[in-house]
SEPA-968261 format. One record per atom (N, C-alpha, C): residue in one letter; x, y negated, z negated. Coordinates in steps of 0.1 Angstrom, whole numbers, plus 5000, padded with zeros to 4 digits. Atoms other than C-alpha are relative to their C-alpha. Layout:
<recs>
AXYZ ...
</recs>
This chain:
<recs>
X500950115001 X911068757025 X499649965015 X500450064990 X908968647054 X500749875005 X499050124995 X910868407077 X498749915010 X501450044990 X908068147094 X501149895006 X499850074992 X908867887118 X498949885005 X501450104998 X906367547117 X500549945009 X499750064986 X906267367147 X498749894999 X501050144998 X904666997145 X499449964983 X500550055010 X904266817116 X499549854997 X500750145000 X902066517125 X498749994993 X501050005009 X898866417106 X499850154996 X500449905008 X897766787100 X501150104998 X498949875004 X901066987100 X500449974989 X499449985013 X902366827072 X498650064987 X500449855004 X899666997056 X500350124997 X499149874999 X900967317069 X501550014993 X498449975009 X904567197052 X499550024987 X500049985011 X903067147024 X499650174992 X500749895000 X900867447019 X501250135001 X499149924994 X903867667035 X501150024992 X499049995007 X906367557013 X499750034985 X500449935016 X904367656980 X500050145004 X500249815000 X904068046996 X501650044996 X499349945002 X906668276990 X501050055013 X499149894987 X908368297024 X501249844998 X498850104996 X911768127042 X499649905009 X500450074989 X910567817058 X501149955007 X498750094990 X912367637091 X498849895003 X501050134995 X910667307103 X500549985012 X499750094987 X910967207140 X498749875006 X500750104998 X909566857148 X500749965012 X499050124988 X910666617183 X500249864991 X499650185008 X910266287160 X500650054987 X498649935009 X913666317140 X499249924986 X501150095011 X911366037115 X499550144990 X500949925008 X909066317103 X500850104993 X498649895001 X912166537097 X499849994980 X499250095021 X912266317060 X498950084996 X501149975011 X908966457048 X500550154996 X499449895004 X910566787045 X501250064996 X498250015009 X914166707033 X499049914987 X500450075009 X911966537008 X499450114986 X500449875004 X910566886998 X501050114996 X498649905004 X914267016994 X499850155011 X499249904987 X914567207031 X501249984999 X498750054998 X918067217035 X500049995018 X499950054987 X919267097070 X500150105009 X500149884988 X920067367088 X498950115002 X501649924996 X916167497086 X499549905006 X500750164993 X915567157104 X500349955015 X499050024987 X915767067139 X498649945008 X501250074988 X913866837168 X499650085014 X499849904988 X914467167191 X499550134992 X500349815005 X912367507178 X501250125005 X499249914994 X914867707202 X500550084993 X498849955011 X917667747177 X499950084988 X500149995012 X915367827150 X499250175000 X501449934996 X912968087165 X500750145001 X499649844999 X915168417170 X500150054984 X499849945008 X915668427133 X498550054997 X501350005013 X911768407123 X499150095007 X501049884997 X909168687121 X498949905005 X501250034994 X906468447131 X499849835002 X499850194999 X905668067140 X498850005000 X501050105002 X902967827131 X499849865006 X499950104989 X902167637159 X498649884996 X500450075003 X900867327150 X500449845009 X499550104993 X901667087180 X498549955007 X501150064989 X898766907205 X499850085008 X500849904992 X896367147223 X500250025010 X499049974989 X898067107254 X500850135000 X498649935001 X900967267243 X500250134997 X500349845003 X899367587226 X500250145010 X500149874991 X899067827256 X501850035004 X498449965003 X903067817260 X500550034994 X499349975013 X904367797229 X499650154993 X500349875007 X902268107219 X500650115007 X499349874991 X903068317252 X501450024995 X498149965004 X906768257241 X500050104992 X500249935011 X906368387209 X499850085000 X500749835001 X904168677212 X501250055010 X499249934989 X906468777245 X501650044994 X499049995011 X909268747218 X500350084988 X500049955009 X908068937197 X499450014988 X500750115013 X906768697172 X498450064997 X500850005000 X903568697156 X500049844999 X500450135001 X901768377155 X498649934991 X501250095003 X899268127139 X499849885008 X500350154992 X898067837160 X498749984999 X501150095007 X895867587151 X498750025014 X500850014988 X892467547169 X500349855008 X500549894988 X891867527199 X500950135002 X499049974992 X893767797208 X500649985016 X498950034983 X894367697242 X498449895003 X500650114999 X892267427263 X498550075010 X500649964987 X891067637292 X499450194993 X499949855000 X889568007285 X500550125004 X499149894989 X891568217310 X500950004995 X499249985007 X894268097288 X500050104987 X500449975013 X892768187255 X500250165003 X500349864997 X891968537270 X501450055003 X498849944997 X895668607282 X500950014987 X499049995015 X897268527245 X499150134996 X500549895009 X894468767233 X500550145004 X499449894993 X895369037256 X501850024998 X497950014999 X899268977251 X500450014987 X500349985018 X898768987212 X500250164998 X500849865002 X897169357215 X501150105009 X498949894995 X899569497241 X501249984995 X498749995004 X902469387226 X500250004981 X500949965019 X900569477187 X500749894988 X499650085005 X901569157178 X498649904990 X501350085004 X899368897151 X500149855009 X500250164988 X898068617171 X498249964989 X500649995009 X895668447143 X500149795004 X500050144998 X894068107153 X499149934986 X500250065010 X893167847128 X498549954998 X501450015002 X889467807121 X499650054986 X499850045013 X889867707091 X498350014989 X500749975010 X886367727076 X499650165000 X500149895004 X885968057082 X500850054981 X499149955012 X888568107049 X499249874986 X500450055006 X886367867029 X498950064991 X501049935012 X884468066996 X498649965004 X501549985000 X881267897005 X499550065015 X500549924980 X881168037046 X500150144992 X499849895003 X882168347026 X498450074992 X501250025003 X879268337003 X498950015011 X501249974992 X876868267032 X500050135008 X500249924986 X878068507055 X499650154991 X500049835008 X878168837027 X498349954995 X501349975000 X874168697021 X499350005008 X500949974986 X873168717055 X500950135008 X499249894994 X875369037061 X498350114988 X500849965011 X872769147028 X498950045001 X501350014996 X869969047046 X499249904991 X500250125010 X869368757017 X498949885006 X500250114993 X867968507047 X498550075004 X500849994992 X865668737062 X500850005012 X500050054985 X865568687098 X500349865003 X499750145003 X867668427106 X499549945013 X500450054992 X865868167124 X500849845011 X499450104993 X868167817130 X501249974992 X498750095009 X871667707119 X500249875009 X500250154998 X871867337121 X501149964990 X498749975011 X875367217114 X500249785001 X499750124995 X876566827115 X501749934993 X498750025002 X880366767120 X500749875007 X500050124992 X880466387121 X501049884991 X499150125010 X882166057105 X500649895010 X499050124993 X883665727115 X501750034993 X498549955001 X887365837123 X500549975013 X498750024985 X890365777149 X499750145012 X500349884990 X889665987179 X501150105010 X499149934996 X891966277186 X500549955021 X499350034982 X894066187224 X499950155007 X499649894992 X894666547233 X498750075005 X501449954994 X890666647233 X498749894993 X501450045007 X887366547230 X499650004986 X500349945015 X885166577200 X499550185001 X500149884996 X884366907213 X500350104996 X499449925005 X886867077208 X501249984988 X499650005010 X888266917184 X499349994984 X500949955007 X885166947160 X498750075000 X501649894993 X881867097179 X500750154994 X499549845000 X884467417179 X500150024982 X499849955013 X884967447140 X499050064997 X500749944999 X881067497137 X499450125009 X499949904995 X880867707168 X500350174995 X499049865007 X883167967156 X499350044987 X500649995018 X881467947117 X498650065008 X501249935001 X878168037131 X500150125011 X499649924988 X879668307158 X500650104987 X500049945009 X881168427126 X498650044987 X500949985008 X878168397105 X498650165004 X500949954997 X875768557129 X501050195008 X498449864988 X878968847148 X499049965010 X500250044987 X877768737179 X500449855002 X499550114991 X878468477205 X498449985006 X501350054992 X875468277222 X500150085012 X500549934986 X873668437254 X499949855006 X500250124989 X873068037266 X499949884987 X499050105010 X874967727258 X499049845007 X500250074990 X873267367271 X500249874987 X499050095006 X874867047258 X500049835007 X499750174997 X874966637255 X501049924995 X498950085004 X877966457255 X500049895003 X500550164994 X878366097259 X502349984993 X498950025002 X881765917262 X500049854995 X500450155002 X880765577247 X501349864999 X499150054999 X884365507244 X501149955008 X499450014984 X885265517279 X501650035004 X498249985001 X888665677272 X499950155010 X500049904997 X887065957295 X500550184997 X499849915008 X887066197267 X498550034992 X501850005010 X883166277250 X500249964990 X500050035018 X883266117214 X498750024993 X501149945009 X879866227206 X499550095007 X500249864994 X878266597215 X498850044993 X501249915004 X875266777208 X499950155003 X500449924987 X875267117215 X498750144996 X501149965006 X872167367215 X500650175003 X499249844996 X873467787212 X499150094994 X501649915004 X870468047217 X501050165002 X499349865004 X871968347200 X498750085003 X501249895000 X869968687206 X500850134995 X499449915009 X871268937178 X498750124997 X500549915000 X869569277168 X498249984993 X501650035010 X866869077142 X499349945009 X501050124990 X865768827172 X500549884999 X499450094995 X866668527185 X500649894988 X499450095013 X868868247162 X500349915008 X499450114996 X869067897172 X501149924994 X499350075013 X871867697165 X500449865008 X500150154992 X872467327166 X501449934994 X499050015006 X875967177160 X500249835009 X500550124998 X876166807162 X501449934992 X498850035002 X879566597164 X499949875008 X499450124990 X880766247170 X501149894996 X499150035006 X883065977157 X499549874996 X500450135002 X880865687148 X499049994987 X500749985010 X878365797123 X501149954985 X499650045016 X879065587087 X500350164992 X499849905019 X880465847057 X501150115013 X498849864994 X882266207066 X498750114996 X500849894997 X879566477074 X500850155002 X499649884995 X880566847075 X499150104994 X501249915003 X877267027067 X499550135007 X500749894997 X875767337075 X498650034998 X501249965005 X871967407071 X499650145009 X500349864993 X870767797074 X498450044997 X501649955005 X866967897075 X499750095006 X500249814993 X865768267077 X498549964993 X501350055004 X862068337069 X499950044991 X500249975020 X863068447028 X500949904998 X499050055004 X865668207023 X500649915006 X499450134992 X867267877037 X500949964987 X499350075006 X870467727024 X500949875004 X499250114993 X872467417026 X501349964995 X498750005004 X875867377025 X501049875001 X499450114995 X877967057023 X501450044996 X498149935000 X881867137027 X500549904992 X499450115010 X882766807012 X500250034984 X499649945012 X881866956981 X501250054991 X499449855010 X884167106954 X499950124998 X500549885009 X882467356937 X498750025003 X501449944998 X878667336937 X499649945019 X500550034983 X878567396979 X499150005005 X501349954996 X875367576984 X498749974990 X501150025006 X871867486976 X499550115010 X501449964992 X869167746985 X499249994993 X501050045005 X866067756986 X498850135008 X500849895000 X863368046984 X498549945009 X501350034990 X860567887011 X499850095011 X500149944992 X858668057033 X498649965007 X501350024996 X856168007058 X499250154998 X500949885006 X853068237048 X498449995007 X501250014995 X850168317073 X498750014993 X501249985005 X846468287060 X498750025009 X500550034987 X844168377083 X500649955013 X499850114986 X844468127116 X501549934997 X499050155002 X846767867099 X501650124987 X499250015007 X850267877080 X500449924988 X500050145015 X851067747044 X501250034996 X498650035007 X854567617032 X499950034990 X499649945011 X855567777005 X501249964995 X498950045002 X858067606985 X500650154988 X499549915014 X860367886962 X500949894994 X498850085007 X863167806939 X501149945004 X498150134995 X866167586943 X500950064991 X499050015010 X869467716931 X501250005007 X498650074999 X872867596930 X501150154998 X499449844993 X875467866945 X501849924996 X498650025010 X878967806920 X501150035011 X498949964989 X881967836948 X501550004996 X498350035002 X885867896937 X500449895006 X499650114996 X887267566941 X501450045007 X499249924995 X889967726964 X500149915014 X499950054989 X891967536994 X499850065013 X499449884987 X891267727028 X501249985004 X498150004991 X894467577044 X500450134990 X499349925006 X895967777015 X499750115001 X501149824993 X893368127022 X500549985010 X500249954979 X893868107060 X502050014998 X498650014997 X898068057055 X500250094997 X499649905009 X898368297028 X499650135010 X500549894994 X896168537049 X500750065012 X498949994989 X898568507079 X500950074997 X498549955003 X901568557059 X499550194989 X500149855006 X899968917043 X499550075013 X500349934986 X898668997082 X501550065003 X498649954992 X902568997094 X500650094988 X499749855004 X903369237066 X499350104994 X500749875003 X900269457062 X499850055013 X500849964982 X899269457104 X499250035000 X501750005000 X895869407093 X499649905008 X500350124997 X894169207118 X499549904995 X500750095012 X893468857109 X498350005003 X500950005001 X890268747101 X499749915016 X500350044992 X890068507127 X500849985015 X498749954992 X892168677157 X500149885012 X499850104986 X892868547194 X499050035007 X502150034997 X888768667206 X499749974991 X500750115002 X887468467186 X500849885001 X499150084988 X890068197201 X499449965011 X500350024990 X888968277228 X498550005005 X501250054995 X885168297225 X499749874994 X499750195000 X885367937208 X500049935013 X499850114994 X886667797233 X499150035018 X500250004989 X884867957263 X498549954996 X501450074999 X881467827248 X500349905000 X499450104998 X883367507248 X499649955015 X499750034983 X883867537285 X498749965004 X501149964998 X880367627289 X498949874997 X500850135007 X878867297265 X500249915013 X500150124989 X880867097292 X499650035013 X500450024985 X879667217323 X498650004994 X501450075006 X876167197306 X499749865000 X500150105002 X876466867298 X500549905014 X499650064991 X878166797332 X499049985010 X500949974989 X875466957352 X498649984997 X501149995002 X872566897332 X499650145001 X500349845003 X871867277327 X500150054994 X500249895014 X871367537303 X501450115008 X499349914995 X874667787307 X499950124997 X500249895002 X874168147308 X501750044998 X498649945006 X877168297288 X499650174994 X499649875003 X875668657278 X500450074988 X499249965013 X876668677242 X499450114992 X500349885004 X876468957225 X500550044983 
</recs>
């Protein structure tokens, strides 16, 4: 049986306990707050898989699930991988991209899984969009326009940035296989905690069909809980709300249609796109724990980790310098 090793079980790890302790492997839990310890003696861990020190716990386990504050990711992983381990760690994978790129590289020479958490990629309806714009379903895709917003507590360890700009990043880097050629970006820190709480950022992809704009739009003040996606190609536009259950996707068969001089809107049909009601946490964990024993890479490895977070880098010196960033994506 797969032996894992979680590491951090604060708002979103226990998550991970939970999810972790329905698979089929040997869990161990290391937390620092001995407190949190109860939520998984609550779950019938026995004690000696429990500890406020990973150290003790880590030679026995084939891989750890690092789930601590974004800080902390770029060590904890080097350990591990350099150990032998394979790993999952949540997004970000690291803060800085020179980091991100050295786990990637240290993954691959040492043929270890290094599999960061970007969690909607494992979501049936990104699955859906992406296998009908793999189809060619969209046409020529012209703009993705995403909005990952809501009045909520504002993460301490990053911005909104990187702690939600990056979830759509990555989804449309996955959507389109490329990375933006130029990044340019408005942040505002309204909170004055010298951290951005609201972000705009604009990412001019240039793929084989022709150029794809995309607009991904994050803050912490907007009323309700937003996590949208909208995709428009010139046979096909869809809209996706993640909050959903089941009915995720609406498209819609519009197209603009030249006549002569002028263009006429063309409305087609509207239909409703049925999605497995299926938890990603549970896809992306499961998917982990069949990577470390098939050594199939994951879906969402340590590059794309690492191009996440270097368009990251890129939004904020945009937004620092007032400039458009040339990043080259390909």
């Amino acid at each position: 049986m797969t032996r894992l090793l979680l590491l951090g079980i604060g708002r979103w790890g226990t998550n991970h306990l939970r999810v972790l302790h329905s698979l089929p492997v040997e869990l161990c839990v290391a937390e620092t707050d001995p407190r949190r310890l109860d939520t998984a003696r609550k779950l019938g861990l026995p004690e000696a898989r429990l500890s406020t020190d990973y150290r003790p716990l880590a030679d026995a386990a084939d891989g750890a699930v690092i789930v601590t504050p974004a800080p902390s990711h770029f060590e904890l992983c080097r350990e591990f991988l350099e150990s032998g381990k394979d790993v999952f760690v949540e997004k970000p994978i690291t803060l800085i991209s020179a980091e991100a790129k050295r786990l990637a590289e240290l993954a691959e020479a040492r043929q270890r899984i290094l599999q960061v958490g970007h969690i909607f990629r494992f979501d049936t309806a990104s699955e859906w969009l992406r296998s009908a714009l793999r189809a060619g379903a969209f046409g020529r895709v012209q703009m993705l326009r995403s909005n990952f917003s809501g009045f909520k507590r504002p993460r301490n360890d990053s911005g909104v940035g990187f702690a939600d700009a990056i979830h759509f990043v990555d989804l449309f880097n996955y959507f389109l296989d490329h990375t933006p050629a130029r990044v340019t970006a408005v942040m505002k820190d309204f909170l004055g905690r010298g951290l951005e709480d609201a972000s705009l950022l604009s990412l001019e992809y240039q793929t084989p069909q022709g150029p794809a704009w995309g607009l991904v739009e994050t803050n912490y003040f907007l009323p309700g809980k937003f996590r949208e996606v909208t995709i428009t190609g010139t046979d096909l536009s869809a809209v996706c709300d993640f909050n959903v259950a089941q009915y995720k996707i609406k498209t819609f068969a519009n197209r603009h249609v030249k006549t002569g001089a002028e263009y006429k809107a063309e409305e087609g049909a509207l239909r409703q796109i049925e999605c497995a009601p299926e938890e990603p946490l549970l896809a992306e964990l499961r998917a982990f724990v069949d990577s470390i024993r098939t050594r199939q890479p994951p879906r969402a490895d340590g590059w794309a980790g690492y191009d996440a977070v270097r368009i990251l880098e890129a939004a904020m010196e945009s937004a620092k310098t007032g400039r458009t960033v040339e990043l080259g994506g390909g």
